[in-house]
C-alpha positions in Angstrom: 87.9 84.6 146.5 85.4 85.7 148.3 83.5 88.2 144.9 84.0 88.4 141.7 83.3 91.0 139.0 80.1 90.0 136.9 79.2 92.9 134.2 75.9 94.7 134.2 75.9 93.6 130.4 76.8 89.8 130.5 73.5 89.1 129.2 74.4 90.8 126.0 77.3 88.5 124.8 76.5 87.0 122.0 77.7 84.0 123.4 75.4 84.5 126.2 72.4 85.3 124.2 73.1 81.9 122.6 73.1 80.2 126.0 70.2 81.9 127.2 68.2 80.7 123.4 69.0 77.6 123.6 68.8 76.8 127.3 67.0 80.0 129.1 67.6 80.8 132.4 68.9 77.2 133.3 71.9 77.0 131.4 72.5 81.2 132.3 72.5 79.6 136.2 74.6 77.1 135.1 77.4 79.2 134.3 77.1 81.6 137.0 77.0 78.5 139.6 80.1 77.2 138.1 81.7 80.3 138.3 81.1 80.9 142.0 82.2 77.1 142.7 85.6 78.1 141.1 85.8 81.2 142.6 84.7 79.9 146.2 88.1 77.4 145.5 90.1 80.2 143.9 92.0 81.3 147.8 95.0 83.0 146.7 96.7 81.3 143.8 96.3 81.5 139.8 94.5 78.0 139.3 91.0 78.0 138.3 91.0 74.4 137.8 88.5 72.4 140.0 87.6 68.6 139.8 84.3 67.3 141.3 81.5 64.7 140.8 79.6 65.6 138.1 76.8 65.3 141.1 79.3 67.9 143.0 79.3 70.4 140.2 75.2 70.6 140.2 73.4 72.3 142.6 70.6 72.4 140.4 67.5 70.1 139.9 68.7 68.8 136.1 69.4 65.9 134.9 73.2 65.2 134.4 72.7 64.5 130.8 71.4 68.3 130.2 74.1 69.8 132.9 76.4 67.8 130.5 75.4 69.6 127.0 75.0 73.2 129.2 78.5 72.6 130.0 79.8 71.1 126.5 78.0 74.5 125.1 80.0 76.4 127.4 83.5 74.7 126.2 82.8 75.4 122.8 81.8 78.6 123.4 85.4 79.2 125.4 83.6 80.3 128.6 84.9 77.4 130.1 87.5 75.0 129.6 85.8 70.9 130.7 87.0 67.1 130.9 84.8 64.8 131.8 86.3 61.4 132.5 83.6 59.1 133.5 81.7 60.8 136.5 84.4 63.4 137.6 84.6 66.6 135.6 87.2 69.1 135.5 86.2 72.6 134.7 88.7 75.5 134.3 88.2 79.5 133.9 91.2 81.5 133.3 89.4 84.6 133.0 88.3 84.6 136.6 92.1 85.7 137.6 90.9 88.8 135.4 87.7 89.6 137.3 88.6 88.5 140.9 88.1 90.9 143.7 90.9 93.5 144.1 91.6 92.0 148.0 92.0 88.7 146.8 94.4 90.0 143.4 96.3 91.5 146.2 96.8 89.2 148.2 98.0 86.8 145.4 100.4 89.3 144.6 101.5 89.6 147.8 102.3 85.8 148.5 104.2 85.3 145.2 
């Protein structure tokens, strides 16, 4: 996938609000840098789930312990769907197949 559809308004979801409270900006990158990772490995198909280092999975200069409870916040929040088994963590987004770029929505179609 090479875009995805991000709303002008995201930062008033209450979910997000609760993010960005808790968290600020860190956690609001967070999310946003997991959802390009997913989308980056999206291609053509319908499965959003991606498995990875915890290392892998953040780009970002935090700890793992507090890319761990960002993440946790997001599960419980449904944004994402995460297992974490040991060191590798497995994060899913079913709603990117609803916001993927129209090319790559096509072309899924198009290859069954």
């Amino acid at each position: 996938m090479r875009w995805f559809k991000h709303l002008a308004t995201a930062q008033r979801d209450p979910d997000m609000q609760l993010l960005l409270s808790e968290y600020g900006y860190e956690g609001y990158g967070v999310y946003w840098g997991i959802l390009e990772i997913l989308a980056e490995n999206l291609k053509w198909g319908t499965e959003t789930k991606q498995s990875f280092t915890i290392k892998t999975w953040k780009n970002y200069s935090i700890s793992d312990r507090k890319w761990t409870k960002i993440t946790q916040f997001l599960a419980e929040k449904r944004k994402i769907i995460l297992k974490i088994d040991g060191k590798i963590a497995t994060i899913e987004c079913p709603k990117l197949l609803k916001i993927r770029d129209e090319y790559t929505k096509k072309a899924a179609i198009k290859s069954g």
